[in-house]
Biopython code that builds the backbone (N, CA, C, O; Angstrom):
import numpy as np
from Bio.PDB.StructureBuilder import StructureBuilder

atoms = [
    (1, "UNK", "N", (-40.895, 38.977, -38.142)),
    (1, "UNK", "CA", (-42.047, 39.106, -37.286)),
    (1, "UNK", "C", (-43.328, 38.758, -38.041)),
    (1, "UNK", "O", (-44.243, 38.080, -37.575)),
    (2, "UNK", "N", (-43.281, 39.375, -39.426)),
    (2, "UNK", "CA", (-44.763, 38.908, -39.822)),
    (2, "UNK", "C", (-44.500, 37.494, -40.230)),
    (2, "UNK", "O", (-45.441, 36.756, -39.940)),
    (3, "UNK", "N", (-43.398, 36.843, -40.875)),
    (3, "UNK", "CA", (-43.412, 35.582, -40.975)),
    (3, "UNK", "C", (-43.673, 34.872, -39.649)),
    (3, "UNK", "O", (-44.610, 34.081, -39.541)),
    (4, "UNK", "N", (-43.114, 35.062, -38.968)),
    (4, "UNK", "CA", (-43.972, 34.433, -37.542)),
    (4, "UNK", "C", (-45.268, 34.299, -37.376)),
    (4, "UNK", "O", (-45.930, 33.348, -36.962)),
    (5, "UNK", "N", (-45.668, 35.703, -37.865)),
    (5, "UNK", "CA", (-47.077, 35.729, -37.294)),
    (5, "UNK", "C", (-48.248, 35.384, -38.189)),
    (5, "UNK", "O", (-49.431, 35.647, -37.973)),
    (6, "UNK", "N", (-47.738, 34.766, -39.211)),
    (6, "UNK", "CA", (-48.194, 34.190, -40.551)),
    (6, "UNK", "C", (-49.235, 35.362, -41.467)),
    (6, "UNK", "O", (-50.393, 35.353, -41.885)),
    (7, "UNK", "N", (-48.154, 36.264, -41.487)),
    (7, "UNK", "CA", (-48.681, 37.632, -41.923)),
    (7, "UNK", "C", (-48.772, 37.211, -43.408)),
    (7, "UNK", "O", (-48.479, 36.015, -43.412)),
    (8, "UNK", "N", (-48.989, 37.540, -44.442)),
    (8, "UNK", "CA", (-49.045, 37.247, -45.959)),
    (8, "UNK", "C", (-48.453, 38.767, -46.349)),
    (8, "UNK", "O", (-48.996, 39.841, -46.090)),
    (9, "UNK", "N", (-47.074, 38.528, -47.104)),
    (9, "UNK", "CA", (-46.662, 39.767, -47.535)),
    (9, "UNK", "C", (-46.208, 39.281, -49.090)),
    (9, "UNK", "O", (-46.418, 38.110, -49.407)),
    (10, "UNK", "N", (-45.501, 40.329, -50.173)),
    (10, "UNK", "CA", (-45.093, 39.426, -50.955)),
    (10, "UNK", "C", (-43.825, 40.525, -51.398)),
    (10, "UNK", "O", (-43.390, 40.478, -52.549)),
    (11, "UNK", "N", (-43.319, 41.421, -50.495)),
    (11, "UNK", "CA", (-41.834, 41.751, -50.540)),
    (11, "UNK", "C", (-41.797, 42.657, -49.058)),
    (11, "UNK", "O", (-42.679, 42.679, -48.200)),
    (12, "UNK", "N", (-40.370, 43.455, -49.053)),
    (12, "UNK", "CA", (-40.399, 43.817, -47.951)),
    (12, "UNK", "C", (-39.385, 44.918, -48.365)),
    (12, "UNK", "O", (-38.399, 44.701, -49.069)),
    (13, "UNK", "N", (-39.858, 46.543, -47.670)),
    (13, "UNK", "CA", (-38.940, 47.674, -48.129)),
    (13, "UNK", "C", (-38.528, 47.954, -46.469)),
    (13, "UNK", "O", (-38.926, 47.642, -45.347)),
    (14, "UNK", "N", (-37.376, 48.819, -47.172)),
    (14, "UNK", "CA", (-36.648, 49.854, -45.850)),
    (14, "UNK", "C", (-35.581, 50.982, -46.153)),
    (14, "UNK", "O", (-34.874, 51.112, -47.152)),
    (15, "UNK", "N", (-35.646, 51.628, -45.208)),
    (15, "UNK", "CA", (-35.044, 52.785, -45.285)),
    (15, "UNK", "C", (-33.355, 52.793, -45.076)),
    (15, "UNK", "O", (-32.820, 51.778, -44.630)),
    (16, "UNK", "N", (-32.755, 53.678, -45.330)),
    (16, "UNK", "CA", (-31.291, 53.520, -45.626)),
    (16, "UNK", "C", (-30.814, 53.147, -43.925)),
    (16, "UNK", "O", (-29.722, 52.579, -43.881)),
    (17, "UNK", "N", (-31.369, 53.348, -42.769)),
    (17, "UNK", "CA", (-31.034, 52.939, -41.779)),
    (17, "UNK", "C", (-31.032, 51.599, -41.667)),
    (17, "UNK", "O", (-29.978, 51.071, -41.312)),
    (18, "UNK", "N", (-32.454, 50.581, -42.003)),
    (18, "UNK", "CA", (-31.950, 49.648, -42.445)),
    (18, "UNK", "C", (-31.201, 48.899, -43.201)),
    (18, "UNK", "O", (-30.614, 47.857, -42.908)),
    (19, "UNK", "N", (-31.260, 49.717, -44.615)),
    (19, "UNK", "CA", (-30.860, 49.294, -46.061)),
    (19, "UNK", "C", (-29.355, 49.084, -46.181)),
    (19, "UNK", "O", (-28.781, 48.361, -46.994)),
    (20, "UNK", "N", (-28.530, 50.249, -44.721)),
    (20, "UNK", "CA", (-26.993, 49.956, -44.740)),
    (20, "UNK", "C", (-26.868, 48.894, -44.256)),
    (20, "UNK", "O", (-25.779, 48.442, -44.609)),
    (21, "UNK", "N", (-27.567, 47.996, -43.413)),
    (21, "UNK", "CA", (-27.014, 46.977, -42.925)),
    (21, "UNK", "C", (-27.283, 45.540, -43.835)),
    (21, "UNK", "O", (-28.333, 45.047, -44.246)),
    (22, "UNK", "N", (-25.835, 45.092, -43.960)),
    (22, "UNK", "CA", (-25.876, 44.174, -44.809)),
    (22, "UNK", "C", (-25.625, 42.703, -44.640)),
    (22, "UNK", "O", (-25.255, 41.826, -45.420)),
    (23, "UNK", "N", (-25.994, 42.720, -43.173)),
    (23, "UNK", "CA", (-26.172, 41.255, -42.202)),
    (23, "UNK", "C", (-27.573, 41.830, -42.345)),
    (23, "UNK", "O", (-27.104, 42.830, -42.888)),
    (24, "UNK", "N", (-28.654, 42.039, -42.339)),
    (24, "UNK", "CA", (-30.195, 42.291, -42.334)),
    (24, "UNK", "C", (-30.258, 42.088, -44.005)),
    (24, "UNK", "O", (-31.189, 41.354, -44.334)),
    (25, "UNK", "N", (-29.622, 42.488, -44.884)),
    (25, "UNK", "CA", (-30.127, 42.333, -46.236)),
    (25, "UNK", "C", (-29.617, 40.771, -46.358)),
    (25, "UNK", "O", (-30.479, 39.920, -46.573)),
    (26, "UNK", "N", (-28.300, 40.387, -46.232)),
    (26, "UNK", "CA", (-28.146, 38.847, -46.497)),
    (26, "UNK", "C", (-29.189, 37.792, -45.940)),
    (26, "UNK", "O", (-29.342, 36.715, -46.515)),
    (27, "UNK", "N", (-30.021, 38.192, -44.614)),
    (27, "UNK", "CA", (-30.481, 36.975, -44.108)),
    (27, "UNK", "C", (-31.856, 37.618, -44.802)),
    (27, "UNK", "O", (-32.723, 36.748, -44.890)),
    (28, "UNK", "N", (-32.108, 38.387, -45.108)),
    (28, "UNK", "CA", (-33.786, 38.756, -45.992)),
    (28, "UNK", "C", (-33.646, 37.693, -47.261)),
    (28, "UNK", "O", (-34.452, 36.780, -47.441)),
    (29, "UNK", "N", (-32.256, 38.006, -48.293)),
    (29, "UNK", "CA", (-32.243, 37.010, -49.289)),
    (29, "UNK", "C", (-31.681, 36.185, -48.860)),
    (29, "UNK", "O", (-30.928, 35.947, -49.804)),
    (30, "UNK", "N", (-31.355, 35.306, -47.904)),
    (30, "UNK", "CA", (-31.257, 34.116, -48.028)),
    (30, "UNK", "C", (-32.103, 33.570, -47.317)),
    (30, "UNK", "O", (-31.658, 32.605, -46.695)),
    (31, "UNK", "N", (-33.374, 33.848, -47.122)),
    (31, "UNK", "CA", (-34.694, 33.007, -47.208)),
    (31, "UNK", "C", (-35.108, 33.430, -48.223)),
    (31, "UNK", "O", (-36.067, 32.658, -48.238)),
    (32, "UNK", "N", (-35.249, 34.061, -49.221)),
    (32, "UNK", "CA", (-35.862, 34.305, -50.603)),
    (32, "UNK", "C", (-37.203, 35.200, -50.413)),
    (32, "UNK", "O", (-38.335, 34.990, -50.849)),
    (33, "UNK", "N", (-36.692, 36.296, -49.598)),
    (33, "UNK", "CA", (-37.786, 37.139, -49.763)),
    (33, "UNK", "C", (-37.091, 38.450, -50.407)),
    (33, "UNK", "O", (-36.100, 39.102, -50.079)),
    (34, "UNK", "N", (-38.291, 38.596, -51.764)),
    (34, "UNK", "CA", (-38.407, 39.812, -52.075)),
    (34, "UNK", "C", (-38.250, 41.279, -51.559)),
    (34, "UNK", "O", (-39.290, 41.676, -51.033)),
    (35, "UNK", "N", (-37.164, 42.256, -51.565)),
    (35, "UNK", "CA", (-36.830, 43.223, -50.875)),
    (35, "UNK", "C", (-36.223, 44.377, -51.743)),
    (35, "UNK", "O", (-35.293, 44.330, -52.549)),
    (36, "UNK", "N", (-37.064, 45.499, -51.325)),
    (36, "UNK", "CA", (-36.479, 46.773, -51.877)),
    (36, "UNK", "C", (-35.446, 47.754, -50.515)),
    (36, "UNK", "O", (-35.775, 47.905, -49.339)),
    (37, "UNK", "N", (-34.237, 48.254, -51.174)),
    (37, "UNK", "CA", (-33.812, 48.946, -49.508)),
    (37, "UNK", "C", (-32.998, 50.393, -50.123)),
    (37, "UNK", "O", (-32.151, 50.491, -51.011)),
    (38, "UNK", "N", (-33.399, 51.045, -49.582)),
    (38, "UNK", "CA", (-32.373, 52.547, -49.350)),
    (38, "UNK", "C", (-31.024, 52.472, -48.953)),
    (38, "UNK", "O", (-30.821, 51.784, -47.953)),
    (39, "UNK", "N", (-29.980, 53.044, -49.523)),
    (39, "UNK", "CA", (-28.690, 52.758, -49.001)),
    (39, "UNK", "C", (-27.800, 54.123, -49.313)),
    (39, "UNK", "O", (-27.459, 54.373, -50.470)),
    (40, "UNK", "N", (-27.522, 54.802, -48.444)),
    (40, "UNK", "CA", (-26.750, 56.034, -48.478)),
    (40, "UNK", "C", (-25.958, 56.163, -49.649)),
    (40, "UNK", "O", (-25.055, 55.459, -50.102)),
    (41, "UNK", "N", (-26.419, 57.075, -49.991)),
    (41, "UNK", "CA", (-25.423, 57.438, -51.830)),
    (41, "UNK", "C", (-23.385, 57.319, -51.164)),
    (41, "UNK", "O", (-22.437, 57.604, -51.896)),
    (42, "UNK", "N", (-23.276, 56.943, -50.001)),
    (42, "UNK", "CA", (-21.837, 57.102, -49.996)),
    (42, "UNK", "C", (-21.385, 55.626, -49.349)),
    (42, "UNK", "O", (-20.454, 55.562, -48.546)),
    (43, "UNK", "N", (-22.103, 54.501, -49.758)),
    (43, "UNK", "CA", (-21.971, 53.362, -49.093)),
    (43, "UNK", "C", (-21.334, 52.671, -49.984)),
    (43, "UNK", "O", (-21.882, 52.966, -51.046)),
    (44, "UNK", "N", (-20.367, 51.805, -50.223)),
    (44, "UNK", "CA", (-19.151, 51.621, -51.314)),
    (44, "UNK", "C", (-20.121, 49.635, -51.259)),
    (44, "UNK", "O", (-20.427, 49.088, -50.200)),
    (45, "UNK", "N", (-20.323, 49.135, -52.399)),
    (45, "UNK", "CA", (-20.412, 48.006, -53.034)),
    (45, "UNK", "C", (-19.505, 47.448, -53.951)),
    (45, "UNK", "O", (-18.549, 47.986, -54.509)),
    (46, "UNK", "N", (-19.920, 46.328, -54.031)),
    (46, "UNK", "CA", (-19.232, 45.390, -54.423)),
    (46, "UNK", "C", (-19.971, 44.437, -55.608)),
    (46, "UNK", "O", (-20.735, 43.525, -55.292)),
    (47, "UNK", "N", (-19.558, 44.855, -57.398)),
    (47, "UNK", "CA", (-20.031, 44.266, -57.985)),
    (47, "UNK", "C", (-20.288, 43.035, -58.051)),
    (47, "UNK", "O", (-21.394, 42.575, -58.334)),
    (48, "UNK", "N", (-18.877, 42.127, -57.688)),
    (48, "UNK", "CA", (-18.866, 40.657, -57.559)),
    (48, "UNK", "C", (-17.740, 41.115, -56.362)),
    (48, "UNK", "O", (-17.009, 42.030, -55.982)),
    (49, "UNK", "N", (-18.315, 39.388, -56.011)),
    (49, "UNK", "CA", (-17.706, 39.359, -53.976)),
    (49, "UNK", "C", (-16.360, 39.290, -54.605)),
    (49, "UNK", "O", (-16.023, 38.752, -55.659)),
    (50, "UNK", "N", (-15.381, 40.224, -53.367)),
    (50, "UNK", "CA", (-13.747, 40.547, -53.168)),
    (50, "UNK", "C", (-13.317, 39.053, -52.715)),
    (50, "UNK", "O", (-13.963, 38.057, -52.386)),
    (51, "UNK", "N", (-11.978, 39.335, -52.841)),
    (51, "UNK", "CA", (-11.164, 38.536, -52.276)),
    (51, "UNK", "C", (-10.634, 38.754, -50.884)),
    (51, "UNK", "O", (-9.684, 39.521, -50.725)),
    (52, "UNK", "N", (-11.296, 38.008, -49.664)),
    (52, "UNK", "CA", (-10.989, 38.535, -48.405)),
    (52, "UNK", "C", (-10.239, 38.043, -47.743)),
    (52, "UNK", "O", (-10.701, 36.902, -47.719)),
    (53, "UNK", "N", (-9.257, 38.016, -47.061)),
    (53, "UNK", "CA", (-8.183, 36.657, -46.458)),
    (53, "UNK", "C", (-7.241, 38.721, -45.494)),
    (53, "UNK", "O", (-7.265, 39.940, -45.666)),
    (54, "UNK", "N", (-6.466, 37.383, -44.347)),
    (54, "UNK", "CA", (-5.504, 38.093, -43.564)),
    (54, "UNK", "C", (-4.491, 38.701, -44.394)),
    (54, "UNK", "O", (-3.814, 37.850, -44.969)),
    (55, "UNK", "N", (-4.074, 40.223, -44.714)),
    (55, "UNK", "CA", (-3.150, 40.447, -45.488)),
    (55, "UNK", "C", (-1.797, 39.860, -44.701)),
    (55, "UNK", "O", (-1.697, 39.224, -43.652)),
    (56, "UNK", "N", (-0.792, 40.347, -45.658)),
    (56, "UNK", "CA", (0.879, 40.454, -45.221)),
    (56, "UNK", "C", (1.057, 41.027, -44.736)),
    (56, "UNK", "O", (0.359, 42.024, -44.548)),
    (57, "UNK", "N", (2.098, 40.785, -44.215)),
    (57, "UNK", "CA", (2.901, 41.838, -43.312)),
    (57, "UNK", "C", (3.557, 42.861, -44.225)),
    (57, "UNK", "O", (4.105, 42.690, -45.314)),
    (58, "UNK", "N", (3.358, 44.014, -43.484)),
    (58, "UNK", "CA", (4.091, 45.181, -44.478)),
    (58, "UNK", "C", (5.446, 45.491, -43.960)),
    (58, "UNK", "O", (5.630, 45.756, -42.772)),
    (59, "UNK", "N", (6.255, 45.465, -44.710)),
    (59, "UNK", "CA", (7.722, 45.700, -44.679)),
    (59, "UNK", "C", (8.605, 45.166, -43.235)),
    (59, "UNK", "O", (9.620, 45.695, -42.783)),
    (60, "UNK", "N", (7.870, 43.949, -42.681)),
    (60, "UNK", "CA", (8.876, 43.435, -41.544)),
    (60, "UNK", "C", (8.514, 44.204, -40.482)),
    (60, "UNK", "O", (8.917, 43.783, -39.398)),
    (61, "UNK", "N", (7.921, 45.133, -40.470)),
    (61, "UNK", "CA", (7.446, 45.962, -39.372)),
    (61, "UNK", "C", (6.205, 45.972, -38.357)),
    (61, "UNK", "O", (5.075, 46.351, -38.664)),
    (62, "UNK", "N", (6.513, 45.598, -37.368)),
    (62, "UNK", "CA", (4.615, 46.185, -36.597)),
    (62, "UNK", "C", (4.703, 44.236, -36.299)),
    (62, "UNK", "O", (5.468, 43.277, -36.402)),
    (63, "UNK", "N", (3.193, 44.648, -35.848)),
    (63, "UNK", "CA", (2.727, 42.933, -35.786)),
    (63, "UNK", "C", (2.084, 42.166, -37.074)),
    (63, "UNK", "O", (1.580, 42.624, -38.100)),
    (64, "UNK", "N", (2.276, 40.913, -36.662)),
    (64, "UNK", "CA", (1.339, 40.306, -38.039)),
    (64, "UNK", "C", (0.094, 40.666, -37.868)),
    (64, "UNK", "O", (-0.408, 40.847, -36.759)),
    (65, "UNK", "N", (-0.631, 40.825, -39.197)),
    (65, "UNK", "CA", (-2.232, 41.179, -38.897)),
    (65, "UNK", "C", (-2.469, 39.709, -38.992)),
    (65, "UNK", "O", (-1.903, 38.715, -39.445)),
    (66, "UNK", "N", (-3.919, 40.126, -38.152)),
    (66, "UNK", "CA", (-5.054, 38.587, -37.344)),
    (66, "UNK", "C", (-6.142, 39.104, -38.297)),
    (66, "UNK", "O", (-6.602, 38.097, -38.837)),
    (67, "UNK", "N", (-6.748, 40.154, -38.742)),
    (67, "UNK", "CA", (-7.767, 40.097, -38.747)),
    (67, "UNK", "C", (-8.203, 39.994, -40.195)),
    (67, "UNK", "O", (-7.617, 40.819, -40.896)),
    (68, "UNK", "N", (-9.166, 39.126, -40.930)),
    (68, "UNK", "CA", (-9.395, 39.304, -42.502)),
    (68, "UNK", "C", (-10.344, 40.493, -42.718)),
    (68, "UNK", "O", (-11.274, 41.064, -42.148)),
    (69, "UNK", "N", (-9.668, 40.557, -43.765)),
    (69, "UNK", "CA", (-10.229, 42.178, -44.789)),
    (69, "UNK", "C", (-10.250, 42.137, -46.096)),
    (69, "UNK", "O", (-9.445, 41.358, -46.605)),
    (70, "UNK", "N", (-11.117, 42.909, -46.993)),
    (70, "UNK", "CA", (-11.037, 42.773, -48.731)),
    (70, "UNK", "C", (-9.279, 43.157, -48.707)),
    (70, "UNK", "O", (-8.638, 44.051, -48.155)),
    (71, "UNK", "N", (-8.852, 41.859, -49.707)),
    (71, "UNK", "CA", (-7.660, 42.554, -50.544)),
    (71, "UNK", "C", (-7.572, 43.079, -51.692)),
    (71, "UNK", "O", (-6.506, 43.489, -52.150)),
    (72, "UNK", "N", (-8.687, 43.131, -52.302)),
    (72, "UNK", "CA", (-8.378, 44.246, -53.406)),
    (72, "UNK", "C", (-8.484, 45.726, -53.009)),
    (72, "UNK", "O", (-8.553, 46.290, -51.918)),
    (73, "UNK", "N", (-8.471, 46.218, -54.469)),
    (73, "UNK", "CA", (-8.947, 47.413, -54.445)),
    (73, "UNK", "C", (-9.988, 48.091, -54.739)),
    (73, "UNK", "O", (-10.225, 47.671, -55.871)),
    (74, "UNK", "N", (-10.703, 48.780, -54.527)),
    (74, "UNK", "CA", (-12.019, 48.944, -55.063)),
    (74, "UNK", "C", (-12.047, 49.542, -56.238)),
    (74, "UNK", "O", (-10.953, 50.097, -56.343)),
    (75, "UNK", "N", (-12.894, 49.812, -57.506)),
    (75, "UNK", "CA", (-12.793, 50.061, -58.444)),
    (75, "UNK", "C", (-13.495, 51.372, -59.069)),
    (75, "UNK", "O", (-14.544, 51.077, -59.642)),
    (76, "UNK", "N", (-13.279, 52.320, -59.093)),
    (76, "UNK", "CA", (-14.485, 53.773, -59.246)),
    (76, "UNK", "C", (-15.192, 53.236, -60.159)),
    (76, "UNK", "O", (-14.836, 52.416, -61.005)),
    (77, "UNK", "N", (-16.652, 53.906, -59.915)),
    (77, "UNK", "CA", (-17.894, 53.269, -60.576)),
    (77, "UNK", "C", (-18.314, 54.474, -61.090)),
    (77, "UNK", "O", (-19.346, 54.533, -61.759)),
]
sb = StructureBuilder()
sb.init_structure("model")
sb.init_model(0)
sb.init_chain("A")
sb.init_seg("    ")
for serial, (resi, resn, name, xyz) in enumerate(atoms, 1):
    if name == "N":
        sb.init_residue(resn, " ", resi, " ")
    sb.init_atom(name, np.array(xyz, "f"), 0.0, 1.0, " ", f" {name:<3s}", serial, name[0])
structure = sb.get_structure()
């Protein structure tokens, strides 16, 4: 909005309501704006990006999964 409105800012903060969402933080840095954000002490990150793809099928059973998801595991920090 203020880039629209040819506001002059030179970063941009928010609160953990915003700060969890991480389709709103990707498109902030990928126009290259400067941003500070709040993010719930119980929100799980990712040092370097996972490996995401459709898993296997588990043991012949059930349906194939459709949908992609991280396949690792996460790592305690």
């Amino acid at each position: 909005h203020a880039q629209k409105k040819k506001i002059p800012f030179s970063w941009v903060g928010m609160d953990c309501a915003y700060g969890r969402d991480s389709w709103l933080r990707n498109k902030i840095e990928g126009q290259g704006i400067v941003y500070i954000a709040d993010i719930p002490c119980n929100l799980q990150v990712w040092l370097k990006e996972p490996k995401v793809g459709v898993p296997k099928r588990k043991n012949g059973r059930g349906r194939n999964p459709t949908r992609k998801q991280v396949l690792e595991q996460p790592l305690p920090f």
